[in-house]
N, C-alpha and C positions, 0 to 999 in steps of 0.2 A: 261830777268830779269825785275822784276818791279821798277821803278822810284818813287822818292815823289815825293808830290804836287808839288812840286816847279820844278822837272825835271831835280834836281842836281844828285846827288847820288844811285846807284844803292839798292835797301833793300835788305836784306841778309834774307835767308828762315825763318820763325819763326819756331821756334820747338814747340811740341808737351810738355807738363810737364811729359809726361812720358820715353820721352829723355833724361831729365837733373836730374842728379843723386841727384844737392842739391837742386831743386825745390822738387824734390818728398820726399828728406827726413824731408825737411819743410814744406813742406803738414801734412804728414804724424805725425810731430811731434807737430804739431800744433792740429792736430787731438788726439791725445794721451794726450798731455797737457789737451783740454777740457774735456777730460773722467774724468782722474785724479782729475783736479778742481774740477768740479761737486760734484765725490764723496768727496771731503774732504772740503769740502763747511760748513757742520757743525760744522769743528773745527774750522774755522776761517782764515785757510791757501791755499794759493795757492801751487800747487805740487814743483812750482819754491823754493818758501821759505822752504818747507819742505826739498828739496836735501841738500838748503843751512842749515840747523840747521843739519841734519845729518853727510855732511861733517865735520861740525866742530865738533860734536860727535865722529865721528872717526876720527878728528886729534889730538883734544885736546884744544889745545891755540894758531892756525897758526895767521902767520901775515896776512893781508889781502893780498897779493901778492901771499901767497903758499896757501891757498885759493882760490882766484882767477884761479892760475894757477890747482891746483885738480879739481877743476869745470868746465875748458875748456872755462873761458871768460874773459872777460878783465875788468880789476881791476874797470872802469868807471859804465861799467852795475851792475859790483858785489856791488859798493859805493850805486847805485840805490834801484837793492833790498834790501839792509841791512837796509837802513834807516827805512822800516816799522817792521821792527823784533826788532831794539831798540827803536820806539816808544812803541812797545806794549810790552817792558825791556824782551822781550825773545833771545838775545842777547846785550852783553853789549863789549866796544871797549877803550882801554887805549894804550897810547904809549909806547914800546917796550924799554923797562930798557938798553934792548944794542945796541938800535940804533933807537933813538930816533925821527927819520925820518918815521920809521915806525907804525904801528897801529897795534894791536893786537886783536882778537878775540877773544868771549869764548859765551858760553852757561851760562844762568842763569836757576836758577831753574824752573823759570818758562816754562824758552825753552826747560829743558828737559823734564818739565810736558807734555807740548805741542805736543811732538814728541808720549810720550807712549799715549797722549790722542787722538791721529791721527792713531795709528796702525792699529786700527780694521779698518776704511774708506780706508785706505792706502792698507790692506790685502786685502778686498774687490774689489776694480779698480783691483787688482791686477788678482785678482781670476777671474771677469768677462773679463779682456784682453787677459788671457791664456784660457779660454772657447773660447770665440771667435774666438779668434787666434790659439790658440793650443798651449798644452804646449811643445813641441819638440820645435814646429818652433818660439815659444818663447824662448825657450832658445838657439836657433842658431842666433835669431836676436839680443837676447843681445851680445852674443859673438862678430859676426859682426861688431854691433856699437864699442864694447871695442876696438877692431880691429880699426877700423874709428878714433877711439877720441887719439888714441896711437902715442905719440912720432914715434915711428918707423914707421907710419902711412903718417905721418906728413913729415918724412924725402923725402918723395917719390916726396914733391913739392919746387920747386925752390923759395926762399922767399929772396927778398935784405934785409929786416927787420931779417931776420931770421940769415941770414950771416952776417951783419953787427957787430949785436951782438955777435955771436960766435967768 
């Protein structure tokens, strides 16, 4: 076994990134991300802000918590990106009438302009990812990931945060 400089401690083998399940699907997703970007580069959005105006399209008026929590990230990153979607008023945020602690989300008209004005870019990334990729093994890899991002998913890992809570 190899020692560090210093001749303390024994190093533990490095793996390979095609060993580590969540190295490769941050590669991977990070690579997806830049296609995406690219193409929707003309409307003015990143694919990140795009998910986010869409979720909140199909929720309606979530808090930012159930927000957060539909997007699979923690309320701190989701505070992050919001902040350029209300400078540019294509989402707008008030506190929550029955609990006032909370924040509340919504689409303005201009974020829904936004969303149909990103379609065709958005169809596009889209169109050239399932060429590339294939469109079966596109739609097994989204399954997959829905799989991956799924509560029931989730269950499979031991969390003291997770138990706490519950």
């Amino acid at each position: 076994m190899a020692k560090t400089k210093t001749g303390s401690a024994p190093l533990r083998t490095v793996r390979t990134d095609n060993e580590c399940n969540c190295t490769a699907l941050r590669k991977a997703s990070r690579r997806v991300s830049q296609l995406y970007d690219e193409a929707l580069a003309s409307c003015g959005l990143r694919v990140t802000q795009l998910a986010i105006l869409n979720q909140i399209a199909r929720m309606g008026t979530p808090t930012m918590g159930e927000l957060a929590r539909a997007l699979v990230t923690d309320r701190g990153a989701l505070a992050h990106n919001v902040k350029p979607l209300e400078r540019d008023r294509l989402v707008e945020t008030h506190p929550d009438p029955a609990d006032r602690r909370n924040r509340l989300i919504a689409l303005t008209k201009a974020g829904h302009r936004k969303i149909v004005d990103s379609e065709r870019a958005w169809a596009r990334a889209q169109q050239l990812f399932e060429t590339s990729f294939g469109r079966d093994e596109a739609a097994a890899l989204r399954r997959a990931l829905a799989r991956i991002a799924s509560d029931e998913f989730l269950d499979g890992f031991p969390s003291k945060k997770r138990q706490a809570a519950g």
